[in-house]
N, C-alpha and C positions, 0 to 999 in steps of 0.2 A: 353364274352357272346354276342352272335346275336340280340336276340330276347326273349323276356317276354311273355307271354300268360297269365294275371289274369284274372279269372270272378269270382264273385260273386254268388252264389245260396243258396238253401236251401238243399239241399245233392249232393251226387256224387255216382253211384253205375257203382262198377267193374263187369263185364260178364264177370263166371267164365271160366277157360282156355284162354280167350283172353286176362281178364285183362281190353280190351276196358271202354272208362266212358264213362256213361250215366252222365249229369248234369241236375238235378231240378230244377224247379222254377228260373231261370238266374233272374237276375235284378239290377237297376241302382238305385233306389231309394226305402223306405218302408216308410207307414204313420202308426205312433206310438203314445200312450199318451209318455211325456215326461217329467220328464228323465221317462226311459224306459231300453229295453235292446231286443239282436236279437238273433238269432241261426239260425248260417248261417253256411256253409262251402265256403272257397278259394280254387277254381281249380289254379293251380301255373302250367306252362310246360316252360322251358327257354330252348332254343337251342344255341348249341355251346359252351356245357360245356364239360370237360373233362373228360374221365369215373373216378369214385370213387367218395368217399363222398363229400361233400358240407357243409358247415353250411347257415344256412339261415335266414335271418331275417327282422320283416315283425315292421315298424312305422307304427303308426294309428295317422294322422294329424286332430283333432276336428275343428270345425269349430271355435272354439273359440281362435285357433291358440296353442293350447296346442300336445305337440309331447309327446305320448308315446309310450316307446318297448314293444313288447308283447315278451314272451320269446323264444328264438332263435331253431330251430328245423334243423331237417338235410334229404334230400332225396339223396341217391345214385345218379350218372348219368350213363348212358349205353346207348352205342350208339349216342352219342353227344346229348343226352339231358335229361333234371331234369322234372320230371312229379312226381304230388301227391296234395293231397289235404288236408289243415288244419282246423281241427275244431275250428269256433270262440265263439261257444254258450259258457256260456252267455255273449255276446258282449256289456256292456253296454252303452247307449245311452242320453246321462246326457242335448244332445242340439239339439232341431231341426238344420239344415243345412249341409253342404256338408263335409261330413268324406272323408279323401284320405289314402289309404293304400301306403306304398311304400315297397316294396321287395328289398333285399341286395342278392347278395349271396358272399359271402367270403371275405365280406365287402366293394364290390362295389355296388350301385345300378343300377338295371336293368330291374325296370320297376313299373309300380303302376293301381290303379283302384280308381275311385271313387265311391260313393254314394251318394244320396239326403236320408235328413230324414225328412219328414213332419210330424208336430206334428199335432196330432188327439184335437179334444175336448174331455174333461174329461166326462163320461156318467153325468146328472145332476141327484142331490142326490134326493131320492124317497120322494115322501110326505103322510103324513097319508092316503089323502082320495083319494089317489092316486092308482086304480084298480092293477096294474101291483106291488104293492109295496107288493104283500100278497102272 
């Protein structure tokens, strides 16, 4: 593998007959009450794969130093490279700070992205004579 290509968004849509992606809302960082959880989609493109299938597989490193596998998925390559995108919703988000993704394919890695996750304040709870509470 040459080269990785991950981002981060909130979808990915295909123009039909071209295929081309559109990517939404890209980003590095979301502010969340926490724990929490995301729904995001990963755009993946690696070049200088060999055509035919691939197994792929994607670590989520917490900020609390905890490694987990998300389960392994596979895109075709054609024309020396692996393009598609993984649905993460619901991503859940147990710790403000910085998540890292790292991508394998065929059990090398070959590339990663991170994120920031800012935790939100919790709304404060309503009170009786409180106008907005009704």
């Amino acid at each position: 593998m040459e080269e990785a290509v991950l981002l981060l968004c909130d979808r990915v849509k295909r123009e039909a007959g071209t295929n081309k992606a559109t990517l939404d809302g890209v980003f590095d960082q979301v502010a969340t009450t926490v724990p929490g959880a995301l729904a995001a989609c990963l755009f993946v493109r690696c070049y200088g794969a060999a055509d035919g299938p691939h197994e792929l597989t994607l670590l989520l490193r917490r900020p609390d130093g905890v490694v987990e596998a998300l389960p392994p998925f596979s895109f075709p390559a054609a024309g020396g490279k692996i393009e598609g995108e993984v649905n993460l919703a619901p991503l859940p988000l147990p710790l403000a700070g910085r998540y890292q993704f790292v991508l394998s394919v065929d059990g090398t890695a070959v590339g990663s992205v991170s994120f920031l996750v800012l935790a939100l304040a919790p709304p404060p709870p309503a009170t009786p004579d409180d106008p907005s509470a009704n």
